[in-house]
N, C-alpha and C positions, 0 to 999 in steps of 0.2 A: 153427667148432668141429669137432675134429676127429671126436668119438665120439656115441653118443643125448647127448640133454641136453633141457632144460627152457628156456624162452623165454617170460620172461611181465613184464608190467606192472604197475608200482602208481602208484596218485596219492596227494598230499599236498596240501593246500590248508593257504594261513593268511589271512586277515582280519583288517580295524583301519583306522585310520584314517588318512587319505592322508597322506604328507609331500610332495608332488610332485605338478606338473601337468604334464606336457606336452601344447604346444600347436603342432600343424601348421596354419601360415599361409605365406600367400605372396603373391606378386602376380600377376595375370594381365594380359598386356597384348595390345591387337594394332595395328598400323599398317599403312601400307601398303606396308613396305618392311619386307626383314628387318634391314637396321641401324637403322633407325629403331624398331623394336620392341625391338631388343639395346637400345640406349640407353634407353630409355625405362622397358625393366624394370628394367634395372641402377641407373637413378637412383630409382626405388619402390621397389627391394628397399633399398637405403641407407636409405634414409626410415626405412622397416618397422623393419629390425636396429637402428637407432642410437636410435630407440623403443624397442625390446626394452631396450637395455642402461640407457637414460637409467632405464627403468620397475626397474631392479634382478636385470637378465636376465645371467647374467655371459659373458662370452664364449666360452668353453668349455664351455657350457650352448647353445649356438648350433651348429648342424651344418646343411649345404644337404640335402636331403631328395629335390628332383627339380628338374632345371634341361634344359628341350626348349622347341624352336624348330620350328614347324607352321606350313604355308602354310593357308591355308582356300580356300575354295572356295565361291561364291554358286551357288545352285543354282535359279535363273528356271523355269517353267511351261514357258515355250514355248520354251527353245534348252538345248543342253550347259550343263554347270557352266563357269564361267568365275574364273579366278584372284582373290581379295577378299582379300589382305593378308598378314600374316601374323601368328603370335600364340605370345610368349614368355612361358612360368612360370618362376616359382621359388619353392621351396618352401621353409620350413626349417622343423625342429625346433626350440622352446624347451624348454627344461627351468625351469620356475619353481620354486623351492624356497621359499615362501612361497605356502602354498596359498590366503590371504586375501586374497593382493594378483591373485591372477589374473583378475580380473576389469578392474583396472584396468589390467595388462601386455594383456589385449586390447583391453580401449580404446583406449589412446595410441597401439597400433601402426596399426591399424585409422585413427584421427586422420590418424595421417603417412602412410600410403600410400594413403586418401581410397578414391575409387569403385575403384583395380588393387586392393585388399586379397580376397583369398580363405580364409577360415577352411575349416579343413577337419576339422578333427577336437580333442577335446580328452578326454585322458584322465589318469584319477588313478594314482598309484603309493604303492609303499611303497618307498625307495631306504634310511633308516636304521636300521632295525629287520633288527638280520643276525639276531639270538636267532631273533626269529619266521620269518626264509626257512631259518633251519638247522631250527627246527621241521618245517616243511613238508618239508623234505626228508628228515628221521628219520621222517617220515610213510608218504610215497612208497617210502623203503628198505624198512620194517617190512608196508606192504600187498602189495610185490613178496614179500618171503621168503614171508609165509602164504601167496601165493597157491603158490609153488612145491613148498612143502614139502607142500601139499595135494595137488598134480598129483602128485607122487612116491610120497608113501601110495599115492594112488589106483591108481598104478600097479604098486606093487608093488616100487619101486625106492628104493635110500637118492638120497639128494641128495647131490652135491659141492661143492666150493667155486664162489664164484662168482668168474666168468673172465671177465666181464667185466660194465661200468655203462654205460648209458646217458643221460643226462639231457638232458630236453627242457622246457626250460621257457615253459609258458603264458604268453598273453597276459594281464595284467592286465583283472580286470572287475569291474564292480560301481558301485553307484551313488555320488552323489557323494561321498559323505560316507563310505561304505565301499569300500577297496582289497582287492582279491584277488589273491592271487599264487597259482599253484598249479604243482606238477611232476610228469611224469611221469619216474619213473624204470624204465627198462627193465634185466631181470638176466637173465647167460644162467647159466646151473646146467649141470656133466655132469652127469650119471645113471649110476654106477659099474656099475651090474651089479645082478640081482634079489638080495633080503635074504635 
């Protein structure tokens, strides 16, 4: 910005109830070769996905998440670390859109990919409900202007238009059964000149 101006934050929250679960799983494997590990994850990750989709997971609802290849290392008392195998993940993203069935989209996958399954996280959303993110975000716009047009009073200076948005939107939180979405939105204001 070229001239003084004003630089300030608002948040907006909205809550309700989840329509969406995603759920980061994967497989962890290790062998004692690294093709034997590639193979061996590759044929658990299959298991896992074709689970996911049999259980009502659509495939575009499916994204790889983290895919690495690690040597390990045994670490004995009495000598140097000595080379012990190697160990390949994969991770992916589900996206469940049937928040009742999620329990059973983790069982069956969990089923097919046996002792490699790795759960790792599982959180709720709000993906259809645009009313209620457009709320939040007429939220976040309306907390950004009061707080600006305060700094401006205070200062003794009108406000200008705003030149520019920034939006940053929060992670989803909140307990099961409640979804929170919430945004920051950042506004830069000039400040023309004292009143």
């Amino acid at each position: 910005m070229g001239g003084p101006g004003i630089r300030v934050t608002g948040r907006g929250s909205v809550s309700g109830a989840p329509d969406t679960v995603s759920v980061t799983m994967g497989v962890s494997v290790r062998r004692p070769t690294a093709p034997e590990a590639i193979a061996a994850a590759a044929a658990s990750a299959s298991r896992l996905t074709e689970a996911l989709k049999q259980s009502g997971v659509a495939g575009n609802d499916l994204r790889t998440a983290n895919y690495s290849i690690n040597q390990e290392f045994a670490y004995p008392t009495d000598a140097a670390p000595r080379p012990d195998g190697f160990r390949v993940s994969n991770d992916v993203v589900a996206k469940v859109r049937n928040v009742d069935n999620v329990g059973a989209v983790i069982d069956a996958a969990t089923a097919a990919a046996g002792d490699d399954v790795v759960v790792q996280n599982v959180s709720f959303g709000m993906a259809a409900d645009t009313g209620a993110l457009e709320s939040a975000r007429d939220a976040a716009f309306a907390d950004a202007m009061a707080k600006a047009e305060q700094f401006a009073r205070l200062s003794g200076r009108g406000l200008g238009r705003v030149v520019s948005v920034v939006e940053t939107v929060l992670p989803p939180s909140g307990a099961p059964m409640l979804a929170r979405m919430a945004f920051d939105v950042t506004l830069t204001c000039p400040t023309p000149g004292a009143r």
